[in-house]
N, C-alpha and C positions, 0 to 999 in steps of 0.2 A: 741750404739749411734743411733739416730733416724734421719734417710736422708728426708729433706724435697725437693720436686721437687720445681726445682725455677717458678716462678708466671710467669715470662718473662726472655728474653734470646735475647741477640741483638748479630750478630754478624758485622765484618767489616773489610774490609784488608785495612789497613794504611801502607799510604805511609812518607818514614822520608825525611827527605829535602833531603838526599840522594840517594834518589831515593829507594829504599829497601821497601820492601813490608813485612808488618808485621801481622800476623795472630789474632787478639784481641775479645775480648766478654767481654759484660755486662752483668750482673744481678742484677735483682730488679724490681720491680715495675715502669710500665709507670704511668707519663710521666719521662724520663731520663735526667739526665741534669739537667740546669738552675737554680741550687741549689735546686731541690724540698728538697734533702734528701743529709747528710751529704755523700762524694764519696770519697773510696778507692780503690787505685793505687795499684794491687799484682804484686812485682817484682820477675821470680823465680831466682835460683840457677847457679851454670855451669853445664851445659851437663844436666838441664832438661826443665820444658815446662810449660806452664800455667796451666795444668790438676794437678800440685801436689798440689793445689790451693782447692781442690775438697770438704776439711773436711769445707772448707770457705764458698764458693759460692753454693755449699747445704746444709745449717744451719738454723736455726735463726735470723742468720745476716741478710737476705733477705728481712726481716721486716722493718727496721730502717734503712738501708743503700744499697745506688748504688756502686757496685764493679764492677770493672773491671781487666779483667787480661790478658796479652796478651805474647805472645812466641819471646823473644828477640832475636834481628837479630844470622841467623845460626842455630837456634835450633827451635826443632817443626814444624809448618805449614810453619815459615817463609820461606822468602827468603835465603839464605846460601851462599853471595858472595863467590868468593876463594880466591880475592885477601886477606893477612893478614894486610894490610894496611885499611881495612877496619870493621878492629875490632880494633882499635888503640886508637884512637882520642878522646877525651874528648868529645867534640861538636859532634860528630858520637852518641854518646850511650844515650848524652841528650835532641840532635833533638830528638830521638826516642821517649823518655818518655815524651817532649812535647807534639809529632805527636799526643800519645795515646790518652793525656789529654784532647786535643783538640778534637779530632776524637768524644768523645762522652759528649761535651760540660758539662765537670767537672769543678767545683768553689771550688779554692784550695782543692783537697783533701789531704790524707793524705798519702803517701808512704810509705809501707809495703815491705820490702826487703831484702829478705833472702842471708843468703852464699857471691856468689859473686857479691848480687846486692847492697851491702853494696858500692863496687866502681861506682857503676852506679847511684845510688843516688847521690855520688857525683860528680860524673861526670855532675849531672843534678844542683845539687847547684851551683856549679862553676860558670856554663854557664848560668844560670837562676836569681840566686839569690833566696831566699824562697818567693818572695812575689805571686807566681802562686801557693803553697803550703800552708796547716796549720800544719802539725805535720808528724814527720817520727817515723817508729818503725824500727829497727835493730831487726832485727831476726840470730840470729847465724851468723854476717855480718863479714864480712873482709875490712876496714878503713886502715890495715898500713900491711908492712912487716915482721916485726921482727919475726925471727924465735920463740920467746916465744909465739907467738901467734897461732901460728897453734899446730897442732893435730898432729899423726904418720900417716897420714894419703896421705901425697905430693907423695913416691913417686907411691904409684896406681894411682893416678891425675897426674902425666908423664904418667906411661904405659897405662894410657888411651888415649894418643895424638900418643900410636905405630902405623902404619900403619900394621902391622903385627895385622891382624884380630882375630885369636885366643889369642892371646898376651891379646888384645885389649877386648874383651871381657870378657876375665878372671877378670882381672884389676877393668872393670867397673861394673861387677855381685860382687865383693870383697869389691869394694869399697862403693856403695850402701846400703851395709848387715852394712857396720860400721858407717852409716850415721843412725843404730837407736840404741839403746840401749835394747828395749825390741821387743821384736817379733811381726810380723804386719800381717797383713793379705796377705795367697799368691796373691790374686787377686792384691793388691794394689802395694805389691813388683814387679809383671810383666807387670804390667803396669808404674810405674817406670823405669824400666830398657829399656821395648821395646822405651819411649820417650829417655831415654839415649841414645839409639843404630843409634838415627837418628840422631844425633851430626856428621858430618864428624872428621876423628882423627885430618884432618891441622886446623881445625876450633877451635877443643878443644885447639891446641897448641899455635894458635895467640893469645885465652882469657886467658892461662896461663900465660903467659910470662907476662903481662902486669902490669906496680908498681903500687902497690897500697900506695898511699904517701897523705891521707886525715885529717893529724891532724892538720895545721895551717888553713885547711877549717871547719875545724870541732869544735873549738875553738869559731869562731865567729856565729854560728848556731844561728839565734833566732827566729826560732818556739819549739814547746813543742818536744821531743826526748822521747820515750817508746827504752830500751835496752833490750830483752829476751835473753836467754842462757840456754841452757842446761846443767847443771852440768858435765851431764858423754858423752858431746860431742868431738868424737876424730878428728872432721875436724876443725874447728877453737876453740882453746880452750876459757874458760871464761874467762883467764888473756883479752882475746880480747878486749870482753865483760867491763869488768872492767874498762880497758884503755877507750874507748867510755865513759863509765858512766861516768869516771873522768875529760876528758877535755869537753863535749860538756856540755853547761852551763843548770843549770837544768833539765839536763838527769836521768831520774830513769833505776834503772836496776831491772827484775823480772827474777832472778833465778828459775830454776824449778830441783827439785833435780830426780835422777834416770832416766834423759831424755837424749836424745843424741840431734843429729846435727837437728833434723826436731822438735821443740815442738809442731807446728804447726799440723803435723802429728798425734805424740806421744801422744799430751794429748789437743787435739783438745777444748771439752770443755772448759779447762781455758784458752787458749791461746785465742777462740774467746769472752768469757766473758771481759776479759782485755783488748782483741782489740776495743769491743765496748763503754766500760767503756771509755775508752782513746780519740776515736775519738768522743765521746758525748761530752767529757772537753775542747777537743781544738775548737769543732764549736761552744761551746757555748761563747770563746773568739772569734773566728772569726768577 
């Protein structure tokens, strides 16, 4: 795969109305903003960081679109309250992903959000409504509870909230290795893991606990919905995936067979081809 160095590189630490300082960067082409060029919103996962983001914002994509991606409160550069009350809140997790939005003067983009940013998008619909937004993509997202929807994969995501360090690390090197299906590069896996290892374990456990209950929000969605899944992913399963495609009202689902929990990762090319395809259809209804 051929790494393009991006043109331009903004960085900025946003602050959420809670005061939290959030570590973020843009890339793309000046000038930023002001709808020059359609803008994408990368949300990551639990227990990692803006940089898993990396096969996105040195690509092609750099061409045609302003991205931004930033490290959600507790993980990466940010800030890492300790109170658990401050990973809780609905309005906590959506101020953020306004802060971001606003921070580099984006016109509806489109929300891109993997794993556990599946609840923070909606946590950001709830409080927002979509009309600051044009189209979301679910990346291997987490929207509801039910145990048919996950993977074999919960209890290493416990023993990654052990405070028992070694515990703790075994857990989260384990758990990682089953977030791919096919073999990655070691540079990429240890840089993975080192962003993992910066999660505090009380932090991992405040984002655990928390319900994920988004189907009568998810119901009434009306911007455009991109669903991706990885067929052979063991952290949230496809049934997930499926459930998404079927309640949110003209939702497509793009399966990717032989993939696990990152397609993003795993097979970069077409994951970014369809992301652009995607965000080209919805700004051209914007």
């Amino acid at each position: 795969m051929s790494v393009l160095k991006p043109p331009a590189r903004r960085t900025a630490r946003v602050t959420t109305p809670d005061g939290i300082g959030i570590a973020a960067e843009a890339f793309g082409a000046e000038p930023f903003g002001a709808g020059t060029r359609p803008g994408i919103v990368f949300i990551h996962g639990f227990s990692q960081s803006s940089l898993c983001w990396s096969r996105q914002t040195a690509s092609p994509l750099l061409s045609d679109f302003q991205m931004v991606t930033y490290d959600f409160r507790g993980h990466g550069a940010s800030d890492k309250p300790e109170d658990p009350a401050r990973y809780k809140a609905a309005e906590l997790w959506a101020g953020e992903v306004d802060a971001v939005i606003r921070a580099f003067g984006l016109e509806r983009p489109v929300l891109v959000g993997w794993s556990y940013a599946g609840r923070i998008i909606g946590d950001y619909v709830a409080t927002y409504g979509t009309k600051g937004i044009s189209g979301i993509v679910f990346v291997d997202a987490v929207t509801a509870n039910e145990r048919r929807f996950y993977g074999s994969c919960n209890r290493l995501m416990r023993l990654m909230c052990s405070p028992d360090v070694a515990e703790n690390i075994t857990a989260t090197r384990a758990f990682l290795r089953r977030c791919f299906a096919n073999p990655i590069p070691q540079p990429l896996f240890e840089l993975l893991f080192g962003v993992n290892m910066l999660v505090p374990h009380h932090i991992r456990a405040a984002l655990f606990d928390r319900v994920a209950d988004y189907d009568a929000l998810n119901r009434t969605l009306d911007v455009p919905a991109l669903v991706v899944q990885g067929a052979l992913d063991e952290v949230v399963a496809p049934a997930m995936a499926e459930h998404i495609t079927e309640i949110v009202p003209n939702a497509r689902l793009d399966l990717y067979e032989g993939v696990g929990h990152a397609p993003f990762l795993e097979a970069p090319e077409r994951f970014n081809a369809a992301l652009a395809a995607f965000v080209r259809e919805v700004a051209g209804k914007a």
